[in-house]
N, C-alpha and C positions, 0 to 999 in steps of 0.2 A: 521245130515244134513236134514233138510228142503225140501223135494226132490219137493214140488209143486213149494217154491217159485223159486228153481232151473229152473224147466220146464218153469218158465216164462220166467226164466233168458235167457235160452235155445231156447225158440219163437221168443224173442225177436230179438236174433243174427240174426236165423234164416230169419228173414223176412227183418233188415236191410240186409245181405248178397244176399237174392235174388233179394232186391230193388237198391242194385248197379250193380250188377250183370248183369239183363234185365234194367240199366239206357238208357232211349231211347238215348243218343247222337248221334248225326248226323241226326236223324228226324228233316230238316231244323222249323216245329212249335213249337218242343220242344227246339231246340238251339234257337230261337229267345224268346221263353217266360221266358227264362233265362236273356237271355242278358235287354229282356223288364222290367221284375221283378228289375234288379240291375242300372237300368236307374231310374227307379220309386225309389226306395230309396237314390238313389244318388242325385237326384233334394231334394227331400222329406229331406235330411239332411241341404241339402245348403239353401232353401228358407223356414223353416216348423222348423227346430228344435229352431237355434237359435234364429230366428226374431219371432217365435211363442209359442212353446214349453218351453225356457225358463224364458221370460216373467211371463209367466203362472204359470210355477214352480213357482216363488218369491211369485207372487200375493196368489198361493193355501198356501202357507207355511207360508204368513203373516197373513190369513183368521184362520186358526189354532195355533195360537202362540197371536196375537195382538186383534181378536175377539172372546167375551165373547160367551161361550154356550147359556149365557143366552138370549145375542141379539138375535144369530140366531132362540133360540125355539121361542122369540115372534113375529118373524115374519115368520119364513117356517117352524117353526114345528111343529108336527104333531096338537097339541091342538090349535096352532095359527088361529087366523080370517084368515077366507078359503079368502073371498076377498081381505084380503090385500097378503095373502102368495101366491095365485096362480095371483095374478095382477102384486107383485111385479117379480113376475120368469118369468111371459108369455112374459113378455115387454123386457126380459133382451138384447136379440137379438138388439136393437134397440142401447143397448151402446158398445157391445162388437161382432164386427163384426172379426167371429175367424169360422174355422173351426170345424167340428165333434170332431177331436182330440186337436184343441187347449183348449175347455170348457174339456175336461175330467179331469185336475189336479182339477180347480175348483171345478168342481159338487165332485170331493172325498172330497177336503175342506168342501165344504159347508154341509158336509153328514156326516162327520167327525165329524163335530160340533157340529150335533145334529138336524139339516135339518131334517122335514118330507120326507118319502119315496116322496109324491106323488108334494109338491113345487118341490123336489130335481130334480125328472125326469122332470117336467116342465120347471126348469132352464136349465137342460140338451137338450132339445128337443130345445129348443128357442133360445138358444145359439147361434147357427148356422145356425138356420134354420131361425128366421129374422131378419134377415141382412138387414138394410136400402139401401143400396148400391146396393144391390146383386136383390132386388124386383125392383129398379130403370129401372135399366138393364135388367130385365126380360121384364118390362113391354113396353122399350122400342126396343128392338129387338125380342120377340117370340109374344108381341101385348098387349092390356091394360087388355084386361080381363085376360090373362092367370097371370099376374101383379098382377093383385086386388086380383084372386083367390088364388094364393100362399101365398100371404100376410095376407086374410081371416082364410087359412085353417091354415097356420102355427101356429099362436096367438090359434086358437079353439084347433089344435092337442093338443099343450104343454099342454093346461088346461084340457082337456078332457083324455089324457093319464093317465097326474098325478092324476087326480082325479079316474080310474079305476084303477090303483094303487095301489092308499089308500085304497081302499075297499076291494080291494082283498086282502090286507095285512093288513088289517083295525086292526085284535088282536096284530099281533107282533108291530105295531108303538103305539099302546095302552103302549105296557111295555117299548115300546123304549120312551116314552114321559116319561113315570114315572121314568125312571131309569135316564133321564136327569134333570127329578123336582128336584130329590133328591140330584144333586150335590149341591155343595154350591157355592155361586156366586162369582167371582175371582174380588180381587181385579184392579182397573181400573187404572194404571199407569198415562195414560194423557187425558186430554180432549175429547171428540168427535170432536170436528172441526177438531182438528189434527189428530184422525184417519182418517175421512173421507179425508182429503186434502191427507195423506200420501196414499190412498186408488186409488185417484183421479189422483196421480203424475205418479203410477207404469202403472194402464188403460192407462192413455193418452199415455204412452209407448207403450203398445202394438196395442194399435186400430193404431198409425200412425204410428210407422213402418213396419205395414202391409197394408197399405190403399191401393187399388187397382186398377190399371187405368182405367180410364172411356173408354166408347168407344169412344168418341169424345176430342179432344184436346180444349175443349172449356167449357165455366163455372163453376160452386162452386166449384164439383166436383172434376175436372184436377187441379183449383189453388189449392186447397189441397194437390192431390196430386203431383205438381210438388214442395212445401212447404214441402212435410210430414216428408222428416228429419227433416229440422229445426225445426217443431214443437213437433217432437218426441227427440230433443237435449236437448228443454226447459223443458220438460217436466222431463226428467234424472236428468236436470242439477237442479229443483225445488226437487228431490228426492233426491238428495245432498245435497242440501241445508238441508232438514228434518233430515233425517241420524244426522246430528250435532249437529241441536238444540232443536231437542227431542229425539235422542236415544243417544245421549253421546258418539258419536263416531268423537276422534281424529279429526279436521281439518286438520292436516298434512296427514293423510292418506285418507281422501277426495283428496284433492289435487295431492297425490304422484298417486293414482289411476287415476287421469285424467289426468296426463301430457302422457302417452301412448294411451290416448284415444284423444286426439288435436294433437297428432304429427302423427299420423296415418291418421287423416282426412286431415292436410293439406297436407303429402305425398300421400295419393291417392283418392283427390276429387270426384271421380266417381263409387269408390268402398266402399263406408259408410256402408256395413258388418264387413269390419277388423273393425271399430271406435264402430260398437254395440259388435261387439266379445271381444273387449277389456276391454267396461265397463262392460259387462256382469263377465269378469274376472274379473274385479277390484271389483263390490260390491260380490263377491263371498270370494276373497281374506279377504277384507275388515269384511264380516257381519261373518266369519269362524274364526276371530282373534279375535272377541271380545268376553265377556262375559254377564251373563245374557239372556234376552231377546232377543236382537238380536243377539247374536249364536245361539238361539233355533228358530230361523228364519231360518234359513242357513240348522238348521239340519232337519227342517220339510219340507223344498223346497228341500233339497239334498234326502230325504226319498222319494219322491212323484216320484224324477226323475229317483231312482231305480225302484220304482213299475212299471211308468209306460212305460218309455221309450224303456225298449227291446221289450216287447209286440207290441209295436205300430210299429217299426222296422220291425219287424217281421209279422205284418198283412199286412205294406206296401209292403213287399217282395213275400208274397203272393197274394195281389189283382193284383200287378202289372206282376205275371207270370201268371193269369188267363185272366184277361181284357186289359195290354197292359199299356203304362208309360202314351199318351195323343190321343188326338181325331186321330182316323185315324190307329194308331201304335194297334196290336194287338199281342194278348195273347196265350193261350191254346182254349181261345174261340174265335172264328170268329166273325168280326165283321157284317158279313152279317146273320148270326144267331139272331144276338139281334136286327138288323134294322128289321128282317123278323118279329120278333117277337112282335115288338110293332107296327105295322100298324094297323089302324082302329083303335076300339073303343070297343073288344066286350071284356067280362071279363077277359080270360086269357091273352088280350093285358096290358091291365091295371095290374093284378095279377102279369105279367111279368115284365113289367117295375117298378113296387115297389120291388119285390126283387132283382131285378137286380143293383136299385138305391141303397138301402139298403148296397149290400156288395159290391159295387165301392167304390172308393176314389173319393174324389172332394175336391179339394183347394178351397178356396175360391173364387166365382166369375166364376171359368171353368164349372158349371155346365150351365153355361148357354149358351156358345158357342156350347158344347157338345150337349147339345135339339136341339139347332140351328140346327145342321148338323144330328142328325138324324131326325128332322121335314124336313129338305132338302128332305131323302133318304124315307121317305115314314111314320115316325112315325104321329099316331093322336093325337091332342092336349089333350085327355081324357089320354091317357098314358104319354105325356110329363108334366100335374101338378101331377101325380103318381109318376114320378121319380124325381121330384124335392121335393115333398113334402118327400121323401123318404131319399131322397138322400145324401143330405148335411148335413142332420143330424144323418143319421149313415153309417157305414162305418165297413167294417171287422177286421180293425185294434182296430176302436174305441171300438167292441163289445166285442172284450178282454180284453180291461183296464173297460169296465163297467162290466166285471162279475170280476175281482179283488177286484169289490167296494159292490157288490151287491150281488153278488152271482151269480150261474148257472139257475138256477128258473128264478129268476127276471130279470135276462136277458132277456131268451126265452122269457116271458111273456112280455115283452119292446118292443124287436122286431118285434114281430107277432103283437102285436097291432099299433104298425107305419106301420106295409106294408096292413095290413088289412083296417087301414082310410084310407091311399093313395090308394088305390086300389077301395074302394066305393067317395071317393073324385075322382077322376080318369071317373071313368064310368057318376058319376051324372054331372060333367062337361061337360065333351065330346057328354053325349046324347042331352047338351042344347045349348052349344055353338061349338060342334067339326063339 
């Protein structure tokens, strides 16, 4: 017998037994950061998994199965033209308006492939963080400059990160480029146009089923999105259309697959979840029966959604019994703690509000109601582009699924350099404009 590994075995019990033992229950802040923890993953599954998350899944699992390594090294990898590889990641924000955790299946895609560390974390950072929509709405409710400056500093973070990055990791993407030179280049099944269009069908799915209401019921914006089904219908229904006449997949089971997803929409016009839940079954159903190519689609999106989806679950459940499920609703931490905490301008205001931003959740679009009300309660604008620059693009859920992809190292070192810009972005703002 093992008598160490014992004793651990042994600790271990031990410290579960006395962790339920002394479970605070009935401490009305600890029964509330419970109940607030399982509100935040209950919204989190309803509006976040399917309409975001599995989107994502399809797009990460067709990046890996239908895009050559060899495209990805000539554009984000490690030896690729630094200008085209970090121009083409810093902008990405600009097509794919998604959350911290909706870019994470991605960035494993695209990292998987053979991505440089330092595009990779650029794609990563930019994802989320520029949002066309999201800088919109900044600039229009928190004021123009804090607008420009979000939208300045985010584009600079992504390339400036990734590029500290690469250097600090500059030997191992040395071996990682060579050990991708060496593969051999895969044969190319169909055209580039049709990948890009099949590439173009799956996005336009996720950008508008997720489009997010403006603050005003009036212009581009609202027509969008009071459209966004429809154009996110077209968009499924133009990825249908592909499925058949470029991957070889049955038109009767196109078909048999949509007739639950049109009878569903016209039984309940107001609730076009069941009608995305349905297709979502249906190309699952559908991409799991065939062979080839597209099964190994199905089985690199079904791989991704193991990796990553308990994690993210499970960071959800925990941000939201620390900080509370939405503005106002609070956690283990008081909300008057983090208002006190970001007033003024002077560094630990600013240092505060980037880790704070850092290991919140924010759906898309809420961070900015959220600055709102604590710029209301006394925050300074030098700490309010601190936590947006922080914020939205990471997240405690999501820093689990990036050390899954990246390891524990590059994590840490990911982290601390997002809360350390927002934090000197933060202060150099605030002392000019706060």
């Amino acid at each position: 017998m093992n008598w160490r590994s014992e004793w651990k075995v042994l600790l271990l019990i031990v410290a579960v037994f006395f962790g339920i033992y002394y479970l605070p229950i009935g401490i009305p802040r600890f029964d509330n950061s419970i109940q607030e923890s399982l509100k935040l993953v209950k919204w989190y599954a309803r509006e976040h998994v399917l309409l975001c998350l599995v989107p994502a899944f399809f797009i990460a699992g067709a990046i890996g199965v239908f895009v050559s390594s060899a495209s990805v090294m000539k554009y984000l990898g490690a030896k690729a033209n630094k200008v085209v590889a970090y121009g083409v990641a810093s902008v990405s924000g600009t097509v794919l308006a998604v959350c911290s955790c909706t870019v994470l299946p991605l960035f494993a895609g695209i990292r998987n492939m053979g991505a440089g560390l330092g595009p990779a974390v650029a794609f990563l950072y930019s994802g989320p963080a520029i949002n066309v929509l999201a800088i919109i709405l900044t600039a229009r409710i928190l004021g123009f400059e804090l607008g420009v400056a979000r939208a300045l500093g985010a584009i600079g973070f992504s390339i400036v990160i990734g590029l500290i990055m690469h250097f600090i990791y500059r030997n191992e993407e040395i071996v990682h480029a060579e050990a991708q030179a060496a593969m051999p280049e895969p044969e190319v099944e169909r055209p580039l146009w049709q990948t890009v269009l099949y590439f173009a069908a799956m996005i336009g799915v996720l950008v508008f089923a997720n489009w997010g209401k403006p603050a005003q019921e009036t212009g581009l914006w609202y027509t969008i999105f009071a459209s966004k089904w429809v154009i996110a219908s077209v968009f499924g229904a133009a990825l249908a259309v592909f499925l058949v006449l470029w991957f070889g997949v049955k038109l009767w089971k196109v078909l048999l697959g949509a007739v639950p997803v049109v009878v569903l929409a016209v039984l309940f016009p107001n609730n076009p979840v069941a009608s995305f839940t349905a297709a979502a079954l249906a190309l699952s159903v559908i991409t799991s029966t065939e062979k080839g190519s597209t099964k190994d689609w199905f089985d690199a999106s079904w791989g991704f959604a193991k990796q990553i989806l308990p994690l993210l679950l499970f960071g959800v459940l925990i941000a939201g019994a620390l900080l509370g499920s939405e503005p106002g609703a609070e956690g283990l931490i008081p909300n008057t703690w983090v208002v006190w905490a970001v007033g003024g301008n002077s560094f630990w205001a600013n240092l505060f509000a980037s880790v704070a931003g850092a290991f919140m959740y924010f759906a898309t679009l809420t961070e900015v109601p959220i600055v709102q009300g604590l710029m209301t309660s006394g925050m300074g604008k030098g700490p309010a582009l601190a936590l947006l620059l922080a914020g939205p693009a990471l997240s405690l859920p999501s820093m689990l699924v990036i050390r899954s992809v990246i390891g524990t190292q590059k994590t840490i070192v990911y982290v601390v350099l997002v809360i350390i810009m927002a934090t000197i972005s933060g202060i150099i703002f605030g002392t000019f404009w706060g």
